[in-house]
C-alpha positions in Angstrom: 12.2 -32.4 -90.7 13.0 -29.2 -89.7 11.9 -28.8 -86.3 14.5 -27.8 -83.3 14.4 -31.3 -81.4 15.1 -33.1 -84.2 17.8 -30.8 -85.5 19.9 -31.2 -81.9 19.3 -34.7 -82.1 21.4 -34.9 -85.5 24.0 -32.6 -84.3 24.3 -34.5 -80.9 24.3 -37.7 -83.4 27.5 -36.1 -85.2 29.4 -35.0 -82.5 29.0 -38.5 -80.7 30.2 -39.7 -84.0 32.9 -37.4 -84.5 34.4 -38.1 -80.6 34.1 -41.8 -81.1 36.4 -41.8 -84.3 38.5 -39.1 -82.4 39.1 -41.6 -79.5 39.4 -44.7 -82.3 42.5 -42.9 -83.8 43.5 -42.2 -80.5 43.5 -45.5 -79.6 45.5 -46.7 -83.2 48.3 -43.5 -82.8 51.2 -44.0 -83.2 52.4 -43.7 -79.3 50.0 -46.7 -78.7 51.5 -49.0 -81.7 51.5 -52.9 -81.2 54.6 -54.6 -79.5 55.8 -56.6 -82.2 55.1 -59.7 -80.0 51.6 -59.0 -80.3 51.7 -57.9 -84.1 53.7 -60.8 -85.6 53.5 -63.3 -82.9 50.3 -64.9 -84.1 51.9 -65.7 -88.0 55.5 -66.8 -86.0 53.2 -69.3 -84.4 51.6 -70.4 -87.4 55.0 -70.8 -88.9 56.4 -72.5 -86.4 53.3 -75.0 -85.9 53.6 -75.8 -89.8 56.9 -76.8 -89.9 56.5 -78.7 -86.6 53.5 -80.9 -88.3 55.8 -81.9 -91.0 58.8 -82.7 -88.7 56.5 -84.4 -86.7 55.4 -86.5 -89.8 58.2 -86.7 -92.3 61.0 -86.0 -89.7 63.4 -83.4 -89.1 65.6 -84.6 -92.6 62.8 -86.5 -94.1 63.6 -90.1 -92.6 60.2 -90.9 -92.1 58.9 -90.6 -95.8 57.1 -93.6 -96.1 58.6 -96.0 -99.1 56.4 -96.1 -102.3 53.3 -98.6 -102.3 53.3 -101.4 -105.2 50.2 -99.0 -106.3 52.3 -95.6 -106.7 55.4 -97.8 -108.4 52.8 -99.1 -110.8 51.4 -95.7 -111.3 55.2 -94.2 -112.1 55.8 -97.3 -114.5 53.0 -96.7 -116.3 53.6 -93.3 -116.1 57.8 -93.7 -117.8 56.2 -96.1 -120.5 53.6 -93.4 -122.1 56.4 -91.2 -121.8 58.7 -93.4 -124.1 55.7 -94.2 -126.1 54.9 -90.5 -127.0 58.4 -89.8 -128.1 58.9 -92.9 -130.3 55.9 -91.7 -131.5 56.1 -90.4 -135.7 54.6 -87.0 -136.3 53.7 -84.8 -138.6 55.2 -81.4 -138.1 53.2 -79.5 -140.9 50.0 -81.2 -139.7 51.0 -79.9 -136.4 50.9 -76.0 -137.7 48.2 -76.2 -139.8 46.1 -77.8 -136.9 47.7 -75.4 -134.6 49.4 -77.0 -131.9 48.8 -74.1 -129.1 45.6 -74.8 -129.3 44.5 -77.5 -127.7 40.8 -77.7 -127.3 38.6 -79.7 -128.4 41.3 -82.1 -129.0 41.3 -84.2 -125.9 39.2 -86.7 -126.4 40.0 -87.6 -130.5 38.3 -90.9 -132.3 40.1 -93.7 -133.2 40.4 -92.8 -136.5 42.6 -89.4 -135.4 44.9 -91.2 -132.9 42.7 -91.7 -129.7 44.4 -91.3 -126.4 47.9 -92.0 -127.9 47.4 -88.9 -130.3 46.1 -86.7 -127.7 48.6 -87.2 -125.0 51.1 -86.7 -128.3 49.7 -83.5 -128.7 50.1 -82.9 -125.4 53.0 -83.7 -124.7 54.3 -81.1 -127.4 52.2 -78.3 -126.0 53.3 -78.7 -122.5 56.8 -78.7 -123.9 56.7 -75.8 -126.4 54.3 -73.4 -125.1 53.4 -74.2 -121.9 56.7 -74.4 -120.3 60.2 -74.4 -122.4 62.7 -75.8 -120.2 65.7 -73.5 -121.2 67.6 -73.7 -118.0 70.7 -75.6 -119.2 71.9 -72.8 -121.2 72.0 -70.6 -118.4 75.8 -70.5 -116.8 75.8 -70.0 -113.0 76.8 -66.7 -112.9 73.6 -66.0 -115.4 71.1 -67.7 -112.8 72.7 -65.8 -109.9 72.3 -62.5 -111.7 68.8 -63.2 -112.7 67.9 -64.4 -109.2 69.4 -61.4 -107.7 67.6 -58.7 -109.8 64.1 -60.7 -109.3 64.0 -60.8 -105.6 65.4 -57.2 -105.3 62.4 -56.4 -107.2 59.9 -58.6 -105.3 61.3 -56.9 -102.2 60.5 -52.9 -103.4 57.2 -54.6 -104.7 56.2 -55.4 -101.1 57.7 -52.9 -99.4 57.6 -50.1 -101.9 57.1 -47.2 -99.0 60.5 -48.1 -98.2 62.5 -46.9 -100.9 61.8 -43.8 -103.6 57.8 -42.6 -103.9 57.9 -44.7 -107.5 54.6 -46.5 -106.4 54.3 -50.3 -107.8 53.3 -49.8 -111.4 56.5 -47.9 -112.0 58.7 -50.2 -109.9 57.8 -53.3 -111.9 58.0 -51.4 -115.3 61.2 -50.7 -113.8 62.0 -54.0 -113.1 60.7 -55.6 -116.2 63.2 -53.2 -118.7 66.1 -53.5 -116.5 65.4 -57.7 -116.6 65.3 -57.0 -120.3 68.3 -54.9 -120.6 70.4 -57.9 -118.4 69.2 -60.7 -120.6 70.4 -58.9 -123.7 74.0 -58.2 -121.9 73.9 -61.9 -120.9 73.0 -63.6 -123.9 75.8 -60.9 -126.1 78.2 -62.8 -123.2 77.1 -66.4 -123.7 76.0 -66.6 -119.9 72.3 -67.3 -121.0 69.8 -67.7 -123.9 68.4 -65.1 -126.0 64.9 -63.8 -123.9 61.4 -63.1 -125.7 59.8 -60.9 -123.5 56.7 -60.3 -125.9 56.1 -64.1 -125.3 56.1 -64.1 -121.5 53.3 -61.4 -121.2 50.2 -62.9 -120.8 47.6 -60.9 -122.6 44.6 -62.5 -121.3 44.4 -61.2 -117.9 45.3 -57.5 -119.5 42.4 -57.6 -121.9 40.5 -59.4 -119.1 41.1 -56.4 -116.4 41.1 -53.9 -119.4 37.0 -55.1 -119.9 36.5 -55.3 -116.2 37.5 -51.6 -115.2 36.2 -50.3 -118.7 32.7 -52.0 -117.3 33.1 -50.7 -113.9 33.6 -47.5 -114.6 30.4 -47.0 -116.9 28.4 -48.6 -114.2 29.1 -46.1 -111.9 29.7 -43.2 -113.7 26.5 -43.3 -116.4 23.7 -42.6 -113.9 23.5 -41.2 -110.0 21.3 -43.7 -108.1 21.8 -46.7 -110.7 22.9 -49.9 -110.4 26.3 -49.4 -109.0 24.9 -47.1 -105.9 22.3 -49.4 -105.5 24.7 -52.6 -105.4 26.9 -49.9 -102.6 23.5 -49.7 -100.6 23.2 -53.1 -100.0 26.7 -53.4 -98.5 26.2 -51.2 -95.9 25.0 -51.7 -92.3 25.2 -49.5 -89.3 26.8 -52.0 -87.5 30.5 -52.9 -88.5 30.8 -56.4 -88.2 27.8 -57.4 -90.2 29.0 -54.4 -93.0 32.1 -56.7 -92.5 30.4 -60.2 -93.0 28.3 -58.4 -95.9 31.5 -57.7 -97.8 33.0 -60.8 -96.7 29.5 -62.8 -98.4 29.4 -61.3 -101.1 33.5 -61.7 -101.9 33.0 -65.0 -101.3 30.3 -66.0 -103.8 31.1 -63.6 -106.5 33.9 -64.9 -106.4 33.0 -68.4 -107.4 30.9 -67.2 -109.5 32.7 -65.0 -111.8 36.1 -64.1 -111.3 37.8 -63.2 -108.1 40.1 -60.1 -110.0 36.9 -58.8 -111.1 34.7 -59.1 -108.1 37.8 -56.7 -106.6 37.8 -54.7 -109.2 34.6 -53.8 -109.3 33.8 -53.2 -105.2 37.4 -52.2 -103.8 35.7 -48.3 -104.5 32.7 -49.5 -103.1 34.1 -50.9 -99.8 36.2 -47.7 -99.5 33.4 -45.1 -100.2 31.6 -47.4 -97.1 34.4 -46.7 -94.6 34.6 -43.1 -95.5 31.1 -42.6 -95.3 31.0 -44.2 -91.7 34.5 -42.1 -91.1 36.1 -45.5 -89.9 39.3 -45.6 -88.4 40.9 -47.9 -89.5 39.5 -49.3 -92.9 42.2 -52.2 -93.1 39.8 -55.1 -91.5 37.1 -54.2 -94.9 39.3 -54.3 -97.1 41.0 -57.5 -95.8 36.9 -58.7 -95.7 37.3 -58.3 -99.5 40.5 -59.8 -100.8 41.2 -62.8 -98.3 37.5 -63.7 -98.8 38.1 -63.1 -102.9 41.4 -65.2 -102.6 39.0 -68.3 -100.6 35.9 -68.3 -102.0 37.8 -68.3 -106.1 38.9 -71.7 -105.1 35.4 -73.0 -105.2 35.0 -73.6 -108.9 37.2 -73.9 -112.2 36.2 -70.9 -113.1 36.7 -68.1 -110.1 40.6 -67.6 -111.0 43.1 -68.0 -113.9 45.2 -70.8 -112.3 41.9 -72.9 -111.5 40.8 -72.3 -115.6 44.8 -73.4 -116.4 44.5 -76.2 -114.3 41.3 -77.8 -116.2 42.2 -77.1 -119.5 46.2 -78.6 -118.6 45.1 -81.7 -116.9 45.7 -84.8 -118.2 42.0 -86.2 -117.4 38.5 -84.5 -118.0 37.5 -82.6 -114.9 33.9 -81.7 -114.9 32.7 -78.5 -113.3 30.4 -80.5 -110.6 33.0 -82.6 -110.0 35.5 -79.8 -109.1 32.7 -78.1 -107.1 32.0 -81.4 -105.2 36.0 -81.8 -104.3 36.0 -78.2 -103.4 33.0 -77.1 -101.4 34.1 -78.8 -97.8 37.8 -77.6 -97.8 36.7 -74.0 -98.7 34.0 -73.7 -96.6 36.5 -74.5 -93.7 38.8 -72.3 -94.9 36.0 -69.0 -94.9 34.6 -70.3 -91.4 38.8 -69.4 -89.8 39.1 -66.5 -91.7 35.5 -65.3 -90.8 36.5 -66.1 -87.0 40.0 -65.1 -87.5 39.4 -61.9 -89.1 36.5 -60.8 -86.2 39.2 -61.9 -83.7 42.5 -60.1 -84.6 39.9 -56.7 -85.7 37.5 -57.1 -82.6 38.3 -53.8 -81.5 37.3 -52.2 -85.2 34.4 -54.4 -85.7 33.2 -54.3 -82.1 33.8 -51.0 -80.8 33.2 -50.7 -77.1 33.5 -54.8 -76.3 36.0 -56.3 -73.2 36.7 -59.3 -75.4 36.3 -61.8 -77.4 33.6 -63.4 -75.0 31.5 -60.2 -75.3 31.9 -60.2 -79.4 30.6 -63.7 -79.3 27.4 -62.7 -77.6 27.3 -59.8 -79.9 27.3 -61.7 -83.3 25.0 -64.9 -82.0 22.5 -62.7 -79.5 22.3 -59.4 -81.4 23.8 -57.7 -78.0 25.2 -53.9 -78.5 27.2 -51.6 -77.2 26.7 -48.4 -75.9 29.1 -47.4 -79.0 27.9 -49.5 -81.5 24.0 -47.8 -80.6 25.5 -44.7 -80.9 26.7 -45.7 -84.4 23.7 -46.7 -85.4 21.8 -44.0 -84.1 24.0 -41.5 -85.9 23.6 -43.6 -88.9 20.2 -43.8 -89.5 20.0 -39.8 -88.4 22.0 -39.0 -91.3 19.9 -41.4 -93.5 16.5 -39.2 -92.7 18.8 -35.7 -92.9 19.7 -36.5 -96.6 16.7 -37.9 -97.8 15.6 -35.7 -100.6 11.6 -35.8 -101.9 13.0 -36.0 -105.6 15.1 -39.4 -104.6 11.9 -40.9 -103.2 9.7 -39.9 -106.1 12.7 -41.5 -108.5 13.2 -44.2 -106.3 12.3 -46.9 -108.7 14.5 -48.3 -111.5 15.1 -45.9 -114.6 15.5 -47.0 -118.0 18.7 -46.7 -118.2 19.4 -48.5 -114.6 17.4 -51.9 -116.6 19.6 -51.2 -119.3 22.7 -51.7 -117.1 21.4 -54.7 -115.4 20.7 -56.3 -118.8 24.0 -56.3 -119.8 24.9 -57.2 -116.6 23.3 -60.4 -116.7 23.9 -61.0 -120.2 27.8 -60.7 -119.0 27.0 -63.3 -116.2 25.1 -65.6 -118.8 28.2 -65.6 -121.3 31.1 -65.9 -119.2 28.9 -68.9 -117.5 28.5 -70.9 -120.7 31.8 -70.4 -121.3 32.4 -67.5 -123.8 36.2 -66.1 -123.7 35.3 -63.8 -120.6 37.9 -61.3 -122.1 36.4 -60.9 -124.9 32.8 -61.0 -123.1 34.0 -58.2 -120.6 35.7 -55.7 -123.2 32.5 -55.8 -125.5 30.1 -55.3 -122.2 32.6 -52.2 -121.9 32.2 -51.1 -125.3 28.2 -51.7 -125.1 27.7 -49.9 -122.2 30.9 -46.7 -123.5 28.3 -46.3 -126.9 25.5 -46.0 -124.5 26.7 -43.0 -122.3 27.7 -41.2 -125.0 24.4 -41.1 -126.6 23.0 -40.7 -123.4 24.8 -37.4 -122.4 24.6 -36.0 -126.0 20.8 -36.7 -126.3 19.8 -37.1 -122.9 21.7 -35.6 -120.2 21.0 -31.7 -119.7 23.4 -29.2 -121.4 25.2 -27.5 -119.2 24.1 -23.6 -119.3 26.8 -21.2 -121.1 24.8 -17.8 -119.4 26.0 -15.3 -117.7 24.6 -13.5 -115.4 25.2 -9.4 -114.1 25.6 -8.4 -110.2 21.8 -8.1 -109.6 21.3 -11.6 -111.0 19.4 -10.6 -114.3 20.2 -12.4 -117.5 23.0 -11.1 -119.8 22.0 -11.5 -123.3 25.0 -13.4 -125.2 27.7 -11.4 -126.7 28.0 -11.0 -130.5 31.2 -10.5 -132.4 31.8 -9.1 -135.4 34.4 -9.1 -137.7 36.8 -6.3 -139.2 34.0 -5.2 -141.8 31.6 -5.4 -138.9 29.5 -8.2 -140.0 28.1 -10.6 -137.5 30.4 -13.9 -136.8 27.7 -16.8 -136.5 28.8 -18.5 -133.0 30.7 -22.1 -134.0 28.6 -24.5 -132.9 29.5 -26.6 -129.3 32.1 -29.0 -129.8 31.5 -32.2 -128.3 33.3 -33.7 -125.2 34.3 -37.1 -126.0 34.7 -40.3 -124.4 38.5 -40.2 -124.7 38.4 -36.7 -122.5 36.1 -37.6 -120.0 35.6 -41.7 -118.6 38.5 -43.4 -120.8 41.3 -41.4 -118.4 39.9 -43.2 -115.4 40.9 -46.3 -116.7 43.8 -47.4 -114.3 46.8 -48.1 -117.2 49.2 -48.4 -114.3 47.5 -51.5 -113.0 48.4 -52.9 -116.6 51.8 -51.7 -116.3 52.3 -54.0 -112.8 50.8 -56.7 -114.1 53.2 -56.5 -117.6 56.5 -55.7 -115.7 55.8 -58.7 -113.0 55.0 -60.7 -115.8 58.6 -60.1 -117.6 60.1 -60.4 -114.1 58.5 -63.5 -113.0 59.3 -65.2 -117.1 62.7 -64.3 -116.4 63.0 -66.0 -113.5 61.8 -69.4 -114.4 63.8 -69.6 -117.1 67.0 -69.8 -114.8 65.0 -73.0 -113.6 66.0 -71.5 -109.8 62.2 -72.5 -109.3 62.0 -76.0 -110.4 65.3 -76.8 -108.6 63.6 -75.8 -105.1 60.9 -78.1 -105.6 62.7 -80.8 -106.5 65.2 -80.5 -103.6 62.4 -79.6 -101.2 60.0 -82.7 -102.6 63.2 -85.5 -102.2 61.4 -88.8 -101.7 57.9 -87.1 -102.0 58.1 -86.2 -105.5 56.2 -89.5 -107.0 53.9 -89.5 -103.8 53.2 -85.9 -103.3 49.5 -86.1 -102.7 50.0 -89.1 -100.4 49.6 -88.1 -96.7 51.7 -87.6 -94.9 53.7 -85.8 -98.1 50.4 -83.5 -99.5 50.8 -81.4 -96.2 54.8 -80.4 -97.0 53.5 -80.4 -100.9 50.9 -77.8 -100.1 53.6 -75.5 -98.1 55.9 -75.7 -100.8 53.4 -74.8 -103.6 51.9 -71.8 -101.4 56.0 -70.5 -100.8 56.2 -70.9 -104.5 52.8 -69.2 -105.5 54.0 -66.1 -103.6 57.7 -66.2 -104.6 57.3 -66.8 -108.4 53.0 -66.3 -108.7 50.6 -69.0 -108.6 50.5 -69.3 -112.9 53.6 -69.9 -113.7 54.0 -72.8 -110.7 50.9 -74.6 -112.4 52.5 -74.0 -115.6 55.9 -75.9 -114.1 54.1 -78.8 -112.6 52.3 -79.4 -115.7 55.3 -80.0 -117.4 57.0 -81.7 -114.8 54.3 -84.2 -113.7 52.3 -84.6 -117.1 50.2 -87.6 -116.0 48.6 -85.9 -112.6 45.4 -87.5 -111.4 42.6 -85.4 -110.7 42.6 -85.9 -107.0 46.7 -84.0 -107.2 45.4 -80.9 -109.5 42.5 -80.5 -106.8 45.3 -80.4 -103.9 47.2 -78.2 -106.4 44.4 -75.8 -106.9 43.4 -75.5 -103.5 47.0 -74.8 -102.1 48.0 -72.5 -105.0 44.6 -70.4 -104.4 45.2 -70.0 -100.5 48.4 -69.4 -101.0 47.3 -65.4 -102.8 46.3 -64.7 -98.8 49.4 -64.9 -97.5 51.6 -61.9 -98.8 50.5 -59.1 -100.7 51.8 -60.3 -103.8 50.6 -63.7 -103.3 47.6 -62.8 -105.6 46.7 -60.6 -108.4 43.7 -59.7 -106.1 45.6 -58.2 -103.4 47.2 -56.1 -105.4 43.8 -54.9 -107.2 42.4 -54.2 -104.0 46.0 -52.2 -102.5 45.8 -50.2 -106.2 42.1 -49.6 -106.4 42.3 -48.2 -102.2 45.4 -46.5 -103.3 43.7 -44.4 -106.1 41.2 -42.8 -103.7 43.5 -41.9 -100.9 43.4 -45.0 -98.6 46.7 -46.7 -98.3 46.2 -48.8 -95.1 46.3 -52.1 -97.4 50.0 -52.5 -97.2 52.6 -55.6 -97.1 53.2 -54.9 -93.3 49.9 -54.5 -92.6 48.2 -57.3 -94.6 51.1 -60.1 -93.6 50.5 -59.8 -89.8 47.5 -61.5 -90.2 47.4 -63.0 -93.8 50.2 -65.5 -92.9 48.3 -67.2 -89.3 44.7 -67.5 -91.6 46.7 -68.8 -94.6 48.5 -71.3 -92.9 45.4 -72.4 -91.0 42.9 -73.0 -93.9 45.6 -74.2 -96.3 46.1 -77.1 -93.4 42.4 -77.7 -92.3 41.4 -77.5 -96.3 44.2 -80.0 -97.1 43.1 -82.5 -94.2 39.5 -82.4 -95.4 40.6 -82.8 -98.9 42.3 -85.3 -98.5 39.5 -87.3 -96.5 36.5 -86.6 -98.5 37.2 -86.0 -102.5 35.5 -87.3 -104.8 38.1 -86.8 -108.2 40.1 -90.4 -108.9 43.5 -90.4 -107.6 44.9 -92.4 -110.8 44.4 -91.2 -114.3 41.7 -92.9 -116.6 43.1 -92.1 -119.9 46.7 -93.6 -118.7 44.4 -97.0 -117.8 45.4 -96.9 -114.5 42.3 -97.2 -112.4 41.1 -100.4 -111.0 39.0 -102.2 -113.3 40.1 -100.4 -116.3 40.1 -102.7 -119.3 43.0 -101.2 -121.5 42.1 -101.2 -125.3 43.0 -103.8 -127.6 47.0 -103.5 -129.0 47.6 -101.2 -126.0 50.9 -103.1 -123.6 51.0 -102.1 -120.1 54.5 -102.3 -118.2 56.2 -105.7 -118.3 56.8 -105.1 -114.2 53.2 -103.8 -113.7 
């Protein structure tokens, strides 16, 4: 491919390329920024719009909360007597220990001869109170809660906005935040204006060791061979044209997502999706990444197992929920969900995706007629030049799948097999890491080429290597090469500050519910909806208050509070729970441990256009939008009991012999 015509057709190819990201920037200067109008009015509407449906339904100060059914005052009856039933209950504390009473599995659906259902929800009832979520509010004075309050949302604010104070970056701001919550606890406890704080307990390790595994296994993916599995999986992300490289990323989010993890499906392609915009020399690569986490955020909701509130949820409920029947409740509300943000996302980043188009008319006709633009063929053309300049004959001799390339897909799969059956998937993912660590190193000390210690004089010719000798001018045999090790080399890249945000928000965010600050504002926003919170017209001011909550004090620790607060929740409530407290991670930045993967990951490589102000401008509009449509469908078509079968309160339940319902039931 050397010949002159095809030579000025690449440079012509480039230069077309290079103008059109020269006018894009252009275009996105700072002299042609946004009126705010235009930037925020879109999420002001979707504000506005949500608190007018619940006006509309509950009224202005909550006069039109319907009174509770005979059904719901049943429910709460039987609901107060298991309550009082548990605690009269006699236990065995030693038992308790020996049995170990944090763990809970296996143990909820014990024979006759253990207890049965009385034992369990015993058990239960302990776990949710001890472990789960100790109420230690009333030894807090007021000045204590205020203090703590203060300090956390002076912290959540330079954790959103960090470019607005000192260059610290996040990882040290919530280190920062966690010692200095630390330091204030131990001045107020020495005071007596609140308890005495464990912050070793409030860490939870699981999602460290979990993103520990996960980055130690993405970095040996892509660092052990050029052309492996990791290029390969960046290959078939990328498209010429932007809006299907978009809807590619946006696919694959989606049912990775479900199917594994969303934090890991982030953490393993926010370089990828990066490494795509650079290579296409985008503009503005804000619209990709937002392809990846809103579409992570969505598509996790889809099963128990695609984020660590759903997995919290199923193993806290009071009832069995199957992993069909969660799929079946969840599969209509998040596929509405991913249609707006698919439509929404396309709309609000037309001009990105659609480069060239005079609206939104023109974009439709674009995505359903395979229509282009005299910009977007100029793309492609450019793209596919580039694509026959750098093809090298070695590639497409070696184009077929090396040893080691099987190798890394087998313990790929394997990975996929064991966290599916159910294996702890942090232990799965930090011995996948460790597999795949042992494997490099042999492979670079037995396989790789050694890198060539020869020197070489101005002509070219080679020098022959140097002896030394020592002071009685014998020959000093060379030492032999000492190896580089994994410690030097692919162990620094993993990314210990995204452990230190996730410890200090951890601390913070413990701190905070210990005041009890967030239980009080669900119980004063809830009022009358508290025993009918899944009821419409209640569930759609239930599923705004969960989502303000998920991003105020993180979606974990609300699940943890409502566990302990509404111990007998049916199925079809946990489902509305799951669904709102998942959505909820699109609407700020620190709505979800995802976003902030994906802002830390871009960050690392030099792209910081995933920012607070940048992500909340459209985050809040699509969040607002799918958490409502979701909620609606939900709410229509579920298929999860709304009563609770081991509390014998479904119709047609026969309640077991000795067991006395409610004397007003």
């Amino acid at each position: 491919m050397s010949s002159p015509l095809y030579s000025d057709d690449v440079e012509c190819s480039r230069a077309a390329a290079s103008s059109e990201a020269a006018d894009m920037r252009q275009r996105q200067s700072p002299n042609n920024k946004p009126s705010f109008l235009r930037k925020w009015g879109p999420a002001l509407v979707a504000v506005a719009g949500a608190l007018a449906v619940n006006a509309a339904l509950l009224g202005p100060t909550g006069s039109r909360i319907p009174a509770l059914s005979p059904k719901q005052l049943h429910a709460r009856e039987l609901r107060e007597e298991r309550t009082r039933a548990v605690l009269d209950m006699e236990w065995d504390h030693a038992a308790d220990l020996k049995r170990g009473i944090s763990n809970m599995h296996g143990s909820r659906n014990l024979s006759e001869a253990e207890g049965g259902v009385m034992e369990y929800t015993r058990r239960r009832h302990r776990y949710l109170g001890e472990y789960v979520h100790v109420d230690v509010s009333d030894q807090f004075t007021l000045f204590g809660k205020i203090t703590i309050s203060l300090i956390y949302f002076a912290f959540w604010v330079f954790l959103m906005f960090p470019n607005w104070f000192l260059p610290i970056g996040r990882p040290g701001i919530a280190l920062g935040g966690g010692l200095s919550m630390v330091v204030v606890r131990y001045v107020l406890f020495l005071t007596g204006q609140g308890p005495v704080f464990d912050a070793a307990k409030v860490i939870i390790l699981e999602p460290l060791f979990l993103l520990f595994g996960l980055m130690l296994t993405t970095i040996y993916l892509e660092k052990m061979e050029r052309g492996g599995l990791f290029d390969r999986l960046r290959d078939s992300l990328d498209d010429p044209v932007n809006w299907k490289r978009s809807a590619k990323i946006m696919a694959m989010s989606t049912i990775g997502s479900a199917a594994v993890m969303n934090d890991s499906v982030v953490l393993i392609f926010s370089g990828v999706v990066v490494d795509l915009c650079v290579r296409h020399k985008v503009a503005n690569s804000l619209p990709y990444l937002l392809s990846l986490a809103t579409t992570a955020n969505t598509g996790s909701a889809l099963t128990m197992t695609g984020n660590p509130q759903n997995i919290l949820i199923v193993s806290l409920a009071y009832d069995d929920i199957s992993w069909t029947e969660f799929f079946s409740n969840m599969v209509l509300p998040v596929t509405a969900a991913s249609i707006i943000n698919f439509v929404m996302l396309f709309m609000y980043y037309s001009g990105e995706l659609f480069p060239g188009s005079s609206g939104l008319l023109e974009c439709v006709g674009i995505v359903f007629s395979g229509n282009r633009t005299p910009e977007m063929l100029a793309q492609e053309h450019a793209y596919h030049a580039r694509n026959v300049a750098k093809v090298d004959p070695e590639e497409v001799q070696s184009s077929g799948w090396s040893i080691w390339s099987k190798i890394q897909i087998v313990i790929t799969t394997s990975f996929l097999i064991c966290f599916g059956v159910g294996l702890d998937v942090c232990v799965t993912s930090i011995c996948a890491g460790a597999i795949l660590m042992v494997l490099a190193a042999w492979k670079r000390q037995h396989y790789d080429p050694k890198p060539e210690m020869v020197e070489y004089d101005a002509e070219g010719n080679t020098l022959p290597p140097k002896k030394m000798y020592d002071m009685d001018g014998n020959e000093i045999e060379p030492e032999e090469e000492e190896l580089v090790t994994e410690s030097e080399t692919t162990l620094t890249e993993v990314d210990y500050g995204l452990l230190m945000l996730f410890i200090g928000q951890f601390i913070l965010i413990g701190s905070f519910d210990d005041t009890g600050v967030p239980q009080a504002f669900f119980n004063l926003a809830m009022g009358g909806c508290a025993d009918q919170m899944t009821a419409v017209p209640c569930v759609y001011w239930f599923v705004l208050v969960i989502t303000i909550l998920s991003n105020v004090a993180s979606n974990v620790p609300v699940v943890q509070m409502l566990a302990a607060t509404f111990p007998f929740a049916t199925p079809y409530d946990w489902m509305q729970v799951s669904f709102s407290a998942t959505i909820a991670g699109n609407l700020t930045m620190l709505g979800s441990a995802a976003n902030m993967i994906v802002a830390f990951q871009a960050a690392k490589v030099g792209d910081r256009t995933f920012t607070s102000e940048r992500h909340a401008p459209f985050g809040i509009p699509s969040t607002l939008l799918s958490l409502y449509a979701g909620t609606f469908l939900l709410s229509m078509v579920h298929f999860s009991p709304e009563c609770s079968v081991k509390l014998y309160q479904c119709e047609g339940q026969v309640a077991p012999e000795g067991w006395e319902a409610p004397e007003n039931a």
